[in-house]
N, C-alpha and C positions, 0 to 999 in steps of 0.2 A: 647564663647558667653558672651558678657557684659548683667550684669543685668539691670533691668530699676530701679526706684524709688520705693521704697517700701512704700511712703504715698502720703500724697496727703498736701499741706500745706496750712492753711483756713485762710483769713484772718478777724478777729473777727472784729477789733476795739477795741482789748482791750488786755492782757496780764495777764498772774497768775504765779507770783512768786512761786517756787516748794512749800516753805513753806503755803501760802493760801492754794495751795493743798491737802496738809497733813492735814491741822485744817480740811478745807470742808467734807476729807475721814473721819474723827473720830465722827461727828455728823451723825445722819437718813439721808438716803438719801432722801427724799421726802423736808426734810429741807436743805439740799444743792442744790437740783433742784429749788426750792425757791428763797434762796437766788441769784443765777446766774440769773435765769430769773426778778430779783429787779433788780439786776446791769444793765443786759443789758439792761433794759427800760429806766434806769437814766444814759446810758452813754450821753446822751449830755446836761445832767441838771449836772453833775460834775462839780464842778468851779477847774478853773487852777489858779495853785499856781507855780511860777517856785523854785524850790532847797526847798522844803518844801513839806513834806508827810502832807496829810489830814486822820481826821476821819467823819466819816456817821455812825447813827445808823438807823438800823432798824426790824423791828417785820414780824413773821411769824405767824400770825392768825389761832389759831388754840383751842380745849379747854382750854390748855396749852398751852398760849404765850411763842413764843422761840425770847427775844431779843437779839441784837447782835451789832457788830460794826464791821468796816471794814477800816482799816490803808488802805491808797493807794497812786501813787504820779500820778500828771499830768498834765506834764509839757505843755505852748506854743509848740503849733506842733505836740505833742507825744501825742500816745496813751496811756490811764490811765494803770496802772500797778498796780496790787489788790495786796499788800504784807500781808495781815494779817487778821482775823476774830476770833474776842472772841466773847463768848457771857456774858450776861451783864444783871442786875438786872434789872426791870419796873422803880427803882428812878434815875439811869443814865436814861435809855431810853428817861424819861422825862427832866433832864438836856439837853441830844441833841434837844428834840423837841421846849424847847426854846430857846434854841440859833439857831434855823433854820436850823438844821445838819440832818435831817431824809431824809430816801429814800419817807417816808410816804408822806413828805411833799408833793411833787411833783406828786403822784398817791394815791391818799388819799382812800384808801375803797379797792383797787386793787389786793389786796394782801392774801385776804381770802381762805380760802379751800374751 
């Protein structure tokens, strides 16, 4: 008796390099729940860049602000591909925010507990 599939395969619109994964697992999970549900709101506010990784910062509202950033690439056609999450001081935070780099930008207030 052949076996069947043992998963099921979803398709996101989006992609997480193993290593995103690793960083996501070592912070709170309630701040990687977070962060994922940013992304997926701003998957189609991402601007495409072809042969060139981008960054985004952004903030998890909370007593303690948790800022951060997010390397990613995404290319014409393709799905963005999240390679990387640090997080990051409130004086980058605000570098990103004026250069027009924030997920905030895009859902401004959104992001509260």
């Amino acid at each position: 008796m052949d076996l069947g599939q043992r998963y099921i395969e979803v398709d996101m619109g989006y992609e997480f390099d193993d290593w995103f994964i690793e960083e996501l697992k070592s912070i709170p999970i309630h701040y990687s729940l977070k962060i994922v549900h940013q992304l997926e709101t701003n998957l189609d506010n991402l601007p495409v860049q072809e042969g060139w990784t981008q960054k985004v910062a952004g903030v998890i509202r909370n007593e303690e602000p948790f800022y951060f950033t997010i390397e990613y690439i995404h290319q014409p056609g393709e799905y963005p591909v999240f390679l990387s999450m640090d997080s990051i001081e409130v004086d980058e935070f605000l570098d990103y925010m004026n250069l027009n780099q924030t997920l905030e930008k895009w859902n401004q207030n959104q992001y509260t507990t």
